[in-house]
NUKE-176470 format. One record per atom (N, C-alpha, C): residue in three letters; x, z, y. Coordinates in steps of 0.05 Angstrom, whole numbers. Atoms other than C-alpha are relative to their C-alpha. Last residue first. Example, Ala and Ser with C-alpha at 12.3 -4.5 7.8 and 13.67 -1.06 7.14 Angstrom:
2
   aa       u       w       v
  ser     -16      -1     -24
  ser     273     143     -21
  ser     -15      14      22
  ala      18       0     -24
  ala     246     156     -90
  ala      18       0      24
***
This chain:
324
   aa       u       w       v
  unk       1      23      12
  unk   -1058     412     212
  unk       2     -32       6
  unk      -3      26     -12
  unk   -1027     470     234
  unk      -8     -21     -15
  unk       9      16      15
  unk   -1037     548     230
  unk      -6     -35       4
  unk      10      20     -13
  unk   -1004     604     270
  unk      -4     -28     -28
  unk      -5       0     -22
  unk    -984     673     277
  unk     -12     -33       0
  unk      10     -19     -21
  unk    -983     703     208
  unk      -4      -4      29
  unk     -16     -26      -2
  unk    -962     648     164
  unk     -19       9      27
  unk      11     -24      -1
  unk    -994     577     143
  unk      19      30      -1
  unk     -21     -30       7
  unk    -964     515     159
  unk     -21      22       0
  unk       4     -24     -15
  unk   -1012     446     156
  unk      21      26     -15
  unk      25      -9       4
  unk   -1006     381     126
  unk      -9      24      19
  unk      14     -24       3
  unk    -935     364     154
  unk     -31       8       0
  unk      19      -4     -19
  unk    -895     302     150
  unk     -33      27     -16
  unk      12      -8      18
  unk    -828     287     113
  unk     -29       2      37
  unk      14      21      21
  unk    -772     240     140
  unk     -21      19     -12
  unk       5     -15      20
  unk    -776     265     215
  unk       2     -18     -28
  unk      20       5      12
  unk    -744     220     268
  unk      -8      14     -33
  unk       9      -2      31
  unk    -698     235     313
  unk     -20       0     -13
  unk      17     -38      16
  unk    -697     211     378
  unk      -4      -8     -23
  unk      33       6      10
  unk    -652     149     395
  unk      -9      20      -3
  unk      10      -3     -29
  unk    -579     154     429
  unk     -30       6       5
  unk       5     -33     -11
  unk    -551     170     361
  unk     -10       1      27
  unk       9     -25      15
  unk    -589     109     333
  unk      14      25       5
  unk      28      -1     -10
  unk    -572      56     386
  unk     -14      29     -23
  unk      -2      -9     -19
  unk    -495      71     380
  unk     -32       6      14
  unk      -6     -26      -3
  unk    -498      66     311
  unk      -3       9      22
  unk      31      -9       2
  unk    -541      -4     320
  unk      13      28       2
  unk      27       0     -15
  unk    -493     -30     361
  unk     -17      14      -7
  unk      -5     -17     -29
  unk    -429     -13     331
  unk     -19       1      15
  unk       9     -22       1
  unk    -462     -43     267
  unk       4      27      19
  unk      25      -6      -5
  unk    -477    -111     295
  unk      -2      33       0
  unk      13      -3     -23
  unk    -400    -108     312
  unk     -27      -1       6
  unk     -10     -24       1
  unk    -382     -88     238
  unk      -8      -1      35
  unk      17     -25      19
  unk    -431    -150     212
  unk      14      27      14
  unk      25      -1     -10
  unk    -394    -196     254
  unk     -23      28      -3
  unk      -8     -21     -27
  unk    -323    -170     231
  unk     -31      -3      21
  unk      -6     -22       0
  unk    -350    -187     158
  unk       8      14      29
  unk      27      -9      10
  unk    -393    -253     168
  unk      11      34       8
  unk      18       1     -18
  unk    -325    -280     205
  unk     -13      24      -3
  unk     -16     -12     -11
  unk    -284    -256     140
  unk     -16       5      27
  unk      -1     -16       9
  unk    -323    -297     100
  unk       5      30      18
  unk      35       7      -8
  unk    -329    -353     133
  unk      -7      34      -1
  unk      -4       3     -32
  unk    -247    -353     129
  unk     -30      11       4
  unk     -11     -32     -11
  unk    -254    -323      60
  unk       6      -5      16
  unk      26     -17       6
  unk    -310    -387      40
  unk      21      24       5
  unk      17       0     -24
  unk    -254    -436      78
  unk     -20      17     -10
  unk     -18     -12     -30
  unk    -189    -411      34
  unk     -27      -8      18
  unk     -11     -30      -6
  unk    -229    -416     -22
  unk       2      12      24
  unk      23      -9       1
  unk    -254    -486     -15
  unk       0      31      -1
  unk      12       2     -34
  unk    -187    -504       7
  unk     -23       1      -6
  unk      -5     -13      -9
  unk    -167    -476     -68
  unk      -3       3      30
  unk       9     -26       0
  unk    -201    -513    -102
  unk      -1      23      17
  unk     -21     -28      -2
  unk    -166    -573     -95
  unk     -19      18       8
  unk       1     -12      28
  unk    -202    -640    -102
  unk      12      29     -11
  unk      26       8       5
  unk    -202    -671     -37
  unk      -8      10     -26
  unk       8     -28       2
  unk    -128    -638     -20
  unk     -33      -5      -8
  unk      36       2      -5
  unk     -87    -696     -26
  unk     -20      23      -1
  unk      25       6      25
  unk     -16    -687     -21
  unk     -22       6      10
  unk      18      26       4
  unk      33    -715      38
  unk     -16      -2     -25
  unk     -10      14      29
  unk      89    -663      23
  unk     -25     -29      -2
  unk     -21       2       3
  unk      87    -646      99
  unk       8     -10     -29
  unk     -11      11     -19
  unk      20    -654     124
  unk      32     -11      -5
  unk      13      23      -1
  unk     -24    -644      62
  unk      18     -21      17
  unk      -5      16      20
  unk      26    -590      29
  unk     -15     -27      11
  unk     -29       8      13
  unk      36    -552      99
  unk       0     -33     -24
  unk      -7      20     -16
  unk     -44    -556     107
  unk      29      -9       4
  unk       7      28       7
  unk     -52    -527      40
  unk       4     -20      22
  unk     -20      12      19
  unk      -6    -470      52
  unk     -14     -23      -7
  unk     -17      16     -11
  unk     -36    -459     127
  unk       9      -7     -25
  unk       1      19     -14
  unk    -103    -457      98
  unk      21     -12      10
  unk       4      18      25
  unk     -80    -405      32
  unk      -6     -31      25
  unk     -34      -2      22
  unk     -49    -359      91
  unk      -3     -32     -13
  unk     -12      14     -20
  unk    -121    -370     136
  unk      33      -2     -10
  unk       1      24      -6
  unk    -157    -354      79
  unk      13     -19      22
  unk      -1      12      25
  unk    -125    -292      65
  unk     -10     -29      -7
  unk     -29      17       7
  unk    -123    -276     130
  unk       8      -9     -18
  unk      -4      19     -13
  unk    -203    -276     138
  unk      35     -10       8
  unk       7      25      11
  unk    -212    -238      80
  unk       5     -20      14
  unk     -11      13      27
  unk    -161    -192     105
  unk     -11     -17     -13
  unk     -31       4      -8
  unk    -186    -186     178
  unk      12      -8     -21
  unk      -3      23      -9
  unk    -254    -184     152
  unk      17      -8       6
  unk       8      25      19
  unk    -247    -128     107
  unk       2     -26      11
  unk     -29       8      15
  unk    -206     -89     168
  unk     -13     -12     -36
  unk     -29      14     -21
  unk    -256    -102     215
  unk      13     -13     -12
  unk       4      31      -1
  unk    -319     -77     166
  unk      25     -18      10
  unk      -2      11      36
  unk    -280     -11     155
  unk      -7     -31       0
  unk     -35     -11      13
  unk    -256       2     228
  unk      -3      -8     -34
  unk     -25      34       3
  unk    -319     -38     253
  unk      26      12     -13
  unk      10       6      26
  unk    -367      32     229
  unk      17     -30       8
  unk      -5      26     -13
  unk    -343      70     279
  unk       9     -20     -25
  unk      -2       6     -31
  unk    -380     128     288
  unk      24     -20      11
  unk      29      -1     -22
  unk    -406     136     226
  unk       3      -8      13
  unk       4      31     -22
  unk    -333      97     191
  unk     -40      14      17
  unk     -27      19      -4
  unk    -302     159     145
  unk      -9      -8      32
  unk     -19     -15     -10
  unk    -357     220     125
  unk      22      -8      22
  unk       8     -22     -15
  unk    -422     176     139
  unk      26      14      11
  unk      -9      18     -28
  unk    -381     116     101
  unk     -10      25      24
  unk     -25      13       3
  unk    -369     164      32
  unk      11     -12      32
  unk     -20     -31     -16
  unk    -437     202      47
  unk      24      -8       5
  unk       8      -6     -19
  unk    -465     132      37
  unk      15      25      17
  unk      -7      18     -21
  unk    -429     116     -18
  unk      -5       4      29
  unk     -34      -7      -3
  unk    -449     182     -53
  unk      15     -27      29
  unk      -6      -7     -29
  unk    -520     158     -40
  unk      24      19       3
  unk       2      19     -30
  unk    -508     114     -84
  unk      -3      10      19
  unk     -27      19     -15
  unk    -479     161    -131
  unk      -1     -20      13
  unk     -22     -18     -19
  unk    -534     208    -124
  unk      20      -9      -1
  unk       7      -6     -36
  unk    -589     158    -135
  unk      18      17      15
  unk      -5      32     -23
  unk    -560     137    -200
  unk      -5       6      24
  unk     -25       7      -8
  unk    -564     213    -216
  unk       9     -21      -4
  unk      -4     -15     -28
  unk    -638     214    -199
  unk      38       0      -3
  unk      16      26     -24
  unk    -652     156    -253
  unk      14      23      24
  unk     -23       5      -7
  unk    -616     211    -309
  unk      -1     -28      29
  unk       5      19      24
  unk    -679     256    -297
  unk      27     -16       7
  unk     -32      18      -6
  unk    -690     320    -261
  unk      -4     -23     -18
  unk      -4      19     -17
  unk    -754     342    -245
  unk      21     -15      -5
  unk      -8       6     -30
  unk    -762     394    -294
  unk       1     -25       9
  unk     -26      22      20
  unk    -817     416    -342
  unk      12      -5      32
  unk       6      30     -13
  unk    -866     476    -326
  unk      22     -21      -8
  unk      19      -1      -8
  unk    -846     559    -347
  unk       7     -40      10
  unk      13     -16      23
  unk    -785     593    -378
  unk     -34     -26       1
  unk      33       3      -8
  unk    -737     548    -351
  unk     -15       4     -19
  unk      22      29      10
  unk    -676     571    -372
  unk     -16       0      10
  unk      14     -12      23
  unk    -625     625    -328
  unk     -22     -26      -7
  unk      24      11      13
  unk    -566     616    -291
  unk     -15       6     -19
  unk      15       1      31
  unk    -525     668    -250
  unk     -26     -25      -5
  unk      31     -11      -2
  unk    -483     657    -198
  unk      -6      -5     -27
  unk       5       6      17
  unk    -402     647    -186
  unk     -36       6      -2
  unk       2     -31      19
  unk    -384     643    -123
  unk      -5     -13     -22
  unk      14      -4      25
  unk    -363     582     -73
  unk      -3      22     -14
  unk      -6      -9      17
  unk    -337     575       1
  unk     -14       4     -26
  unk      22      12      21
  unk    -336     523      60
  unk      12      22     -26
  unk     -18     -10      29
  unk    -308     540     125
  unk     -22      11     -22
  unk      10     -28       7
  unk    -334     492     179
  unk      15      16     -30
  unk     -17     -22      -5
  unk    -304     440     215
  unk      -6      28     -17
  unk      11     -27     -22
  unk    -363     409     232
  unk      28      17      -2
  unk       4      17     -25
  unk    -348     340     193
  unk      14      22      19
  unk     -34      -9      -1
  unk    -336     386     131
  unk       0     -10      25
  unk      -5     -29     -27
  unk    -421     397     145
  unk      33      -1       4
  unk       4       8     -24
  unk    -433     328     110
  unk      11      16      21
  unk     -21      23     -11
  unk    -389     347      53
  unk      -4      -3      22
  unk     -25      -5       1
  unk    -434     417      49
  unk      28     -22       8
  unk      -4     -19     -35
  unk    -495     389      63
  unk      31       8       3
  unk     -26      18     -10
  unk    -484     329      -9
  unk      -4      30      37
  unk     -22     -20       9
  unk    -537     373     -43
  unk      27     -14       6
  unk       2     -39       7
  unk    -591     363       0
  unk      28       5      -3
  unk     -31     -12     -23
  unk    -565     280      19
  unk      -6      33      -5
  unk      -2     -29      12
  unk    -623     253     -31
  unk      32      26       5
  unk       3       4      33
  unk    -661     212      10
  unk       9      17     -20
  unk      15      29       2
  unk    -652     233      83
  unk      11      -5     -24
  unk      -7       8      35
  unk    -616     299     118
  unk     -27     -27      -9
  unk      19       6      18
  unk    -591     312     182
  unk      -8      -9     -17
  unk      -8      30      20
  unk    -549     367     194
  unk     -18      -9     -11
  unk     -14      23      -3
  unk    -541     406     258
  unk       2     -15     -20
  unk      16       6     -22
  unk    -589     468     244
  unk      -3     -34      12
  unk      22       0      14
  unk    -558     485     180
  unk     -18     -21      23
  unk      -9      19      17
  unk    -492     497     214
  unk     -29     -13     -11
  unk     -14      28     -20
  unk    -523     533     272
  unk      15     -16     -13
  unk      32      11      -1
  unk    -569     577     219
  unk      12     -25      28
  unk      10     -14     -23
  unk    -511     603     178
  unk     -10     -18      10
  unk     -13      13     -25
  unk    -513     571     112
  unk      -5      19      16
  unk      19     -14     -26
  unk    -533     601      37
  unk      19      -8      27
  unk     -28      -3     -14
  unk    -531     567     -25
  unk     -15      18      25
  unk       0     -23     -13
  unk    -577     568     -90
  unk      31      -3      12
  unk      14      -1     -22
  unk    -593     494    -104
  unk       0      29      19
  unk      15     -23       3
  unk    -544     484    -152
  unk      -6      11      27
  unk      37      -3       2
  unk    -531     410    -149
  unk      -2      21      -1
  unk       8       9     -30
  unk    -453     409    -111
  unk     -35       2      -6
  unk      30       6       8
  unk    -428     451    -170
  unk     -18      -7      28
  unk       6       7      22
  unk    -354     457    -175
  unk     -34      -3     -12
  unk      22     -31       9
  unk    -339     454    -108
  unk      -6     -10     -24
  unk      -4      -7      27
  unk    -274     408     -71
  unk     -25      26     -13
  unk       4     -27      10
  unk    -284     385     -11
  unk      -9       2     -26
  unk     -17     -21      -7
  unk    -251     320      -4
  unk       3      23      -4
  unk      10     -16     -30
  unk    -314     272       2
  unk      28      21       5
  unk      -7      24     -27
  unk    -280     220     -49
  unk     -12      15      28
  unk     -21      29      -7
  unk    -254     262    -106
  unk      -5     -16      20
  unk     -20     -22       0
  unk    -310     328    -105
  unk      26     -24      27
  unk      18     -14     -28
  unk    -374     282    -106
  unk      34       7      17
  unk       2      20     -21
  unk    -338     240    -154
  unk      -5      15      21
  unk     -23      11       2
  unk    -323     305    -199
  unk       9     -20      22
  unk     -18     -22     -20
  unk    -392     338    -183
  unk      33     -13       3
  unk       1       1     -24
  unk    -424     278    -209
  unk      14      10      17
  unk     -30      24      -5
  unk    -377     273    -276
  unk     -12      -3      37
  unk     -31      -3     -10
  unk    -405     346    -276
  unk      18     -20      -1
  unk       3     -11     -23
  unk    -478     333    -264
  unk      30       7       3
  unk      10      17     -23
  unk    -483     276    -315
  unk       9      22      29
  unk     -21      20       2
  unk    -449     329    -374
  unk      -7     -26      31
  unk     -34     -11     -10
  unk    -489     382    -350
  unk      15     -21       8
  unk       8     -11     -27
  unk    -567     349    -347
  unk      29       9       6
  unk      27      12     -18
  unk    -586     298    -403
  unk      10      16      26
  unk      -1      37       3
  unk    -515     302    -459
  unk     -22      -3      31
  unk     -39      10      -2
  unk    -501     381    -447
  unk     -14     -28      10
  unk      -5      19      27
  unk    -579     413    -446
  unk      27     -15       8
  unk      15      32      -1
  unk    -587     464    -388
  unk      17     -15     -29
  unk      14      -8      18
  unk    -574     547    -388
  unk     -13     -33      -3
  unk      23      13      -3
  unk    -511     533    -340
  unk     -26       9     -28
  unk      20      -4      34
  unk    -459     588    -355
  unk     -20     -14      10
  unk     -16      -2      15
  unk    -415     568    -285
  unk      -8       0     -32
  unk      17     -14      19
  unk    -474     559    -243
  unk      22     -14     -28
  unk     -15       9      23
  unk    -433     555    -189
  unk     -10       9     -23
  unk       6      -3      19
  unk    -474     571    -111
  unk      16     -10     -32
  unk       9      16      20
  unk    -447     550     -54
  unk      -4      17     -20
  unk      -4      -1      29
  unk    -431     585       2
  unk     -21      -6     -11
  unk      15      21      10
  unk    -437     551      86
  unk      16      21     -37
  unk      21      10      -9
  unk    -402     589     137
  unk     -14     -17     -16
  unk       3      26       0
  unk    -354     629     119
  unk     -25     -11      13
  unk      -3      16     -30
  unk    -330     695     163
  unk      -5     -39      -9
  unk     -26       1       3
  unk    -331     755     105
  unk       3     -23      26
  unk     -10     -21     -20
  unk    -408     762     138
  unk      33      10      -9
  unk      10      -3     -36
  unk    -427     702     107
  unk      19      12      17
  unk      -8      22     -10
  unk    -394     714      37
  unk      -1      -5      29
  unk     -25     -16       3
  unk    -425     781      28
  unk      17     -16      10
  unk      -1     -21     -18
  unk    -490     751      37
  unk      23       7      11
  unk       0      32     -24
  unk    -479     695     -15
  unk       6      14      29
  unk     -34      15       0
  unk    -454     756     -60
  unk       1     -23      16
  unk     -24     -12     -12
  unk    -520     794     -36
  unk      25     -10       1
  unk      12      -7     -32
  unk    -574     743     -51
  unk      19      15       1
  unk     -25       7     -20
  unk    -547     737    -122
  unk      -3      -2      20
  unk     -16     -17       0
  unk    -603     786    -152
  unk      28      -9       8
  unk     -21     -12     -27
  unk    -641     726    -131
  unk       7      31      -3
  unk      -1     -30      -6
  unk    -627     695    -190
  unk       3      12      16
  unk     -13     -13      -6
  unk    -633     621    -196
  unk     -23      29       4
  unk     -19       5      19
  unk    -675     587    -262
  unk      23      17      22
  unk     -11     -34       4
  unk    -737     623    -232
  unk      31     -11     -14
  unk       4      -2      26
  unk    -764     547    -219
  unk       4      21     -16
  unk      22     -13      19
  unk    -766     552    -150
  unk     -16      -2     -24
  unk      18      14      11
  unk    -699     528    -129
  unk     -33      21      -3
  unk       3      -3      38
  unk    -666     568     -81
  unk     -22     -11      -6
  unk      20      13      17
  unk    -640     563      -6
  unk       0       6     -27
  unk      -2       3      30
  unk    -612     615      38
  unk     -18     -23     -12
  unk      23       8      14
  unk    -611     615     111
  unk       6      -7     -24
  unk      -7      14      11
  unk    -579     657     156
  unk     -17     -15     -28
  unk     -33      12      -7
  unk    -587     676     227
  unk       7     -12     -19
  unk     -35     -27       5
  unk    -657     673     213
  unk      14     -17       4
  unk      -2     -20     -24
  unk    -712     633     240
  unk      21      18       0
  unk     -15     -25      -3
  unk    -726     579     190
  unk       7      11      29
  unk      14     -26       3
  unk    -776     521     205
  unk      10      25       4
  unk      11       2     -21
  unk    -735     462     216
  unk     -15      27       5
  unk     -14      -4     -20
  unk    -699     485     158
  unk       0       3      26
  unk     -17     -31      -3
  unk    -756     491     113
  unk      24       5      22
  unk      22     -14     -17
  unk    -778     418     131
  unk       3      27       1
  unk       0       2     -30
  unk    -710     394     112
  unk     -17      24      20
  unk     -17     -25      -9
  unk    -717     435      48
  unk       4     -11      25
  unk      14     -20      -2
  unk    -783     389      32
  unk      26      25      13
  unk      15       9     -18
  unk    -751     314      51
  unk     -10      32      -3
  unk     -15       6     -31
  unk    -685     333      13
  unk     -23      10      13
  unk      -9     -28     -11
  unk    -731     357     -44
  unk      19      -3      27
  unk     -34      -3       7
  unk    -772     297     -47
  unk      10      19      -1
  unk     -17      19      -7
  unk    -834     270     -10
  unk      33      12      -4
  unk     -19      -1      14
  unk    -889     288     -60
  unk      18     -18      20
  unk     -16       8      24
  unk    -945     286     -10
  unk      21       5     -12
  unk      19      17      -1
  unk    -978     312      59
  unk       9     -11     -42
  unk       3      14     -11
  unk    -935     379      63
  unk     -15     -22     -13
  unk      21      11      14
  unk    -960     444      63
  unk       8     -25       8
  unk      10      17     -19
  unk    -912     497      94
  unk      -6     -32     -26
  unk      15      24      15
  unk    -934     561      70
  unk      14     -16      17
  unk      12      22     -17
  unk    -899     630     104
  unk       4     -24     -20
  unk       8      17      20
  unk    -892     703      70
  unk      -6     -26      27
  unk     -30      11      -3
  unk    -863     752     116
  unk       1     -25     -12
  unk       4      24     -17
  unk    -945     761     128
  unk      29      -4       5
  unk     -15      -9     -15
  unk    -953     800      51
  unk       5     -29      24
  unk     -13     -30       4
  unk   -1011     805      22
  unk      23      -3      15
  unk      18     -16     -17
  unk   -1051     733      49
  unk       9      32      -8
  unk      -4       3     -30
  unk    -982     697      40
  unk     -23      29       9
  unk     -30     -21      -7
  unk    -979     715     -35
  unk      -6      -5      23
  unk       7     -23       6
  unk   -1057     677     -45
  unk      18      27       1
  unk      28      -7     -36
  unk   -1046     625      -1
  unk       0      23     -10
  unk     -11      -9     -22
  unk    -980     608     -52
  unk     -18      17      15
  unk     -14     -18      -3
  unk   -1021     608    -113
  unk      13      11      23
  unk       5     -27       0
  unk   -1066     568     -82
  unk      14      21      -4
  unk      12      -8     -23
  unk   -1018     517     -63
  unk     -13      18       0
  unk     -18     -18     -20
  unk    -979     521    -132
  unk     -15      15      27
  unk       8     -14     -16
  unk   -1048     499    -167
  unk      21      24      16
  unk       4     -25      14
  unk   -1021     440    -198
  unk     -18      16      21
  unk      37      11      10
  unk   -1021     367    -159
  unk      -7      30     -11
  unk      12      -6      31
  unk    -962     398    -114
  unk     -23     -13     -10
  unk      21      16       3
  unk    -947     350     -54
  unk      -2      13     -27
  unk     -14      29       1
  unk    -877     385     -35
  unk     -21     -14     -10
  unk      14       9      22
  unk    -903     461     -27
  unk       5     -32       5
  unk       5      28      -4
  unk    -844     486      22
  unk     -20      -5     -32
  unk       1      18      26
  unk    -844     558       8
  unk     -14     -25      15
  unk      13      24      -5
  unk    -812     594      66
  unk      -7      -8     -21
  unk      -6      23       5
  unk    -792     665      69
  unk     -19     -20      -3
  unk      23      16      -6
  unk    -779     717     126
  unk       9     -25     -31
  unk       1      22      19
  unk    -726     770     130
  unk     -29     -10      -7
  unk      21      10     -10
  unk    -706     830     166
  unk       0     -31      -8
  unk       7      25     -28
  unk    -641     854     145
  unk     -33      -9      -1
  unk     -13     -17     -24
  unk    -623     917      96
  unk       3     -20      23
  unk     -18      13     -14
  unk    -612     877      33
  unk       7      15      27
  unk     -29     -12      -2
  unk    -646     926      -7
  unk      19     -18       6
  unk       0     -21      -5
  unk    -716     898      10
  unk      32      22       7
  unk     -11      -8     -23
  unk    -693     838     -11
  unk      -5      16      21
  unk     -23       5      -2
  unk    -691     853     -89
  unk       4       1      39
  unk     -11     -28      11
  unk    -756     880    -106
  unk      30      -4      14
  unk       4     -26     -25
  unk    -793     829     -60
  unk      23      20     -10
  unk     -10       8     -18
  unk    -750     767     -97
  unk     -11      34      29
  unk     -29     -15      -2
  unk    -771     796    -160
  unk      11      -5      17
  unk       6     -25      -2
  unk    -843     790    -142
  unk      33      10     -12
  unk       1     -20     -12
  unk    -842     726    -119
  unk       8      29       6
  unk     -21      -3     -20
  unk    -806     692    -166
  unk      -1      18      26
  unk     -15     -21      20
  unk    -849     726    -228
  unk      20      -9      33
  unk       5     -24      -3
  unk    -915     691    -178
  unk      23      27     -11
  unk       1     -20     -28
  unk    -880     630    -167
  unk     -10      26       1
  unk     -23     -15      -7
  unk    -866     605    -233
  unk       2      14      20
  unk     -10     -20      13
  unk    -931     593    -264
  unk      25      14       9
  unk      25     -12      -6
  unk    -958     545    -205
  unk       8      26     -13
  unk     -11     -31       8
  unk    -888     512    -199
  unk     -20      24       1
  unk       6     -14      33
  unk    -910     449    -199
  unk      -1      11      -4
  unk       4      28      13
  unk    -865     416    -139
  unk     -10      14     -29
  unk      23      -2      21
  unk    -837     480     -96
  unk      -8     -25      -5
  unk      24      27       6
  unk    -784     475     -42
  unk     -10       8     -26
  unk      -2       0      30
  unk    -758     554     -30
  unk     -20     -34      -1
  unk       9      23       0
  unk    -725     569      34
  unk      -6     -17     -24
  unk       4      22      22
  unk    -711     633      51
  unk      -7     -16       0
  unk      27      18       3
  unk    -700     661     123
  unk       6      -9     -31
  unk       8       5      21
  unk    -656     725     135
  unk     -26     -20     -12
  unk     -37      -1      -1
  unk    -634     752     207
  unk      -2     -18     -30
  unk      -1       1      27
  unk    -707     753     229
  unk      32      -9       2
  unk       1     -34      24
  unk    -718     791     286
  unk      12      -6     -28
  unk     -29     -11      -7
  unk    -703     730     340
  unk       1      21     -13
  unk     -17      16      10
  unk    -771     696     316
  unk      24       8      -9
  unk      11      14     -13
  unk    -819     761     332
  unk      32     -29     -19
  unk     -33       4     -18
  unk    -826     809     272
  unk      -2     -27      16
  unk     -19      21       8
  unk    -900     809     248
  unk      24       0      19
***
C-alpha cells in the first residue's frame, strides 16, 4: 500500500442505501482511474446504511487495498459523511461523487484538467439533468439562483455532487448541516479560483433518492447562514450595530417629535401610539447592539475553541488500520 504522501488522488463517495449501486460504481470507477496516471485511494463513507451497502463495501475493500470503509455510527447527513471523507483523504486532490451512479466518472479527467490549468476548486454542471422538472430541477435552479445572487459566485449547479478541490482548500473548510454544497461560497473567503464544466448526468437506475422538497427549505436557511458566515463571521456587531443604531434612531427621531409636540405645542401624548413606537424601537434597538456584543464574544470564543466533529466514527477499514 502506497504510504500517505503517494496518493495524489483521493475519492470521496458518501453512501446511504446504495447496496445495488456500488458494485457497477465500483467497477467503472477501476476501468477509468487507472488511466489517469496518478496514484489514488478511495473513500466510501457508509452514512448509517440499514441495506447491505456495508457488506457490500467489506467485500470491494478485501480485493483491492486502495479501497477504504469509513463506518459511521448513524444516518448523520451528507455534509456530516463527506466531512468525514475529507478528514480522511490523502491526495493532493480530492474529488467527490454521489454514489448513486447518476455521476460519471468518465468526468474525472475534465475536473483533473481543471486543477492542473491552476484552479482550485471545479464544479460539476449537470447541464442535461436526467431528474423530474416540478420535484428536483425546477427547486434546484431557483436554489442555484439565490445561492448564485447573495454569495456572489456565480455556478450553475451548486448541488451536483461531482467536484474536485485541491487538498489545502478542502482541508480549511468547516462544514455543519447542509453547508456541502455551499464549499465553494465558503471557500471565496480563501481567495481561491473557482471554475465550472459541463458533466454528464445519468437516472437512477437502482434505490430511491434522498432528496425531498423539506431539504430545499434547509438550503435556504442555511443560505442565511452562508449569507452572515460570508459578510459579519468575524464581526458579527457590524450587522447587529447597524440594526440597532436604526431602530434605535428611529425611535429616538419619533421621541424627539413627540417631545417637541408635548413641550412646545402643549399636546397630550397619553393616547398616541406613536410614543409606544418610538419606546419599543428604542428597546429595540438596545436588544439589537446587545445581542451583536454577546456575539463578538461568543465568535471570538469559538475560533479560539477546538473543533468539534459533527459526525462520529464506527470503525475505518483499509489496509493499515482498523478503528472502533
Amino acid at each position: 500500500m502506497e504510504s500517505g504522501k503517494d496518493i495524489e488522488l483521493s475519492f470521496v463517495i458518501p453512501v446511504y442505501n446504495e447496496e445495488e449501486n456500488i458494485p457497477q460504481l465500483y467497477k467503472e470507477m477501476a476501468e477509468v482511474c487507472p488511466r489517469l496516471e496518478k496514484k489514488w485511494e478511495i473513500i466510501f463513507i457508509d452514512d448509517g446504511s440499514k441495506d447491505g451497502s456495508f457488506s457490500v463495501l467489506k467485500e470491494i475493500q478485501k480485493r483491492d487495498e486502495r479501497v477504504k470503509i469509513i463506518r459511521l455510527r448513524k444516518n448523520f447527513g451528507q455534509t456530516a459523511a463527506l466531512s468525514a471523507g475529507f478528514d480522511h483523504a490523502k491526495g493532493e486532490i480530492v474529488i467527490t461523487l454521489d454514489g448513486d451512479l447518476q455521476n460519471d466518472p468518465k468526468d474525472f479527467p475534465l475536473l483533473i484538467e481543471k486543477i492542473e490549468e491552476g484552479y482550485d476548486i471545479v464544479s460539476g454542471w449537470r447541464k442535461k439533468r436526467k431528474d423530474r422538472f416540478l420535484t428536483r430541477r425546477l427547486p434546484s435552479g431557483i436554489a442555484n439562483w439565490l445561492i448564485s445572487w447573495i454569495t456572489k459566485v456565480k455556478l450553475h449547479d451548486y448541488g451536483c455532487t461531482l467536484k474536485a478541490f485541491r487538498k489545502e482548500v478542502i482541508k480549511n473548510i468547516r462544514l455543519y448541516g447542509e453547508m456541502h454544497r455551499f464549499i465553494p461560497a465558503l471557500a471565496s473567503n480563501m481567495g481561491v479560483l473557482i471554475t465550472e464544466v459541463e458533466v454528464n448526468h445519468r437516472q437512477r437506475l437502482y434505490g430511491k433518492s434522498k432528496y425531498s422538497l423539506l431539504r430545499f427549505i434547509k438550503v435556504i436557511l442555511d443560505l442565511l447562514t452562508v449569507k452572515f458566515l460570508l459578510g459579519y463571521s468575524t464581526r458579527p456587531l457590524q450587522i447587529f450595530g447597524l440594526l440597532g443604531l436604526a431602530s434605535g434612531g428611529a425611535g429616538l427621531i419619533l421621541g424627539a417629535y413627540l417631545s417637541y409636540q408635548r413641550l412646545t405645542l402643549k399636546m397630550g401624548l397619553s393616547n398616541r401610539p406613536l410614543l409606544l413606537l418610538a419606546i419599543l424601537l428604542m428597546v429595540i434597538g438596545i436588544q439589537f447592539i446587545t445581542l451583536g456584543l454577546l456575539a463578538e464574544i461568543m465568535v471570538r470564543a469559538y475560533h479560539e475553541s477546538s473543533a468539534k466533529k459533527i459526525y462520529f466514527i464506527r470503525e475505518i477499514i483499509d489496509s493499515n488500520s482498523r478503528e472502533i
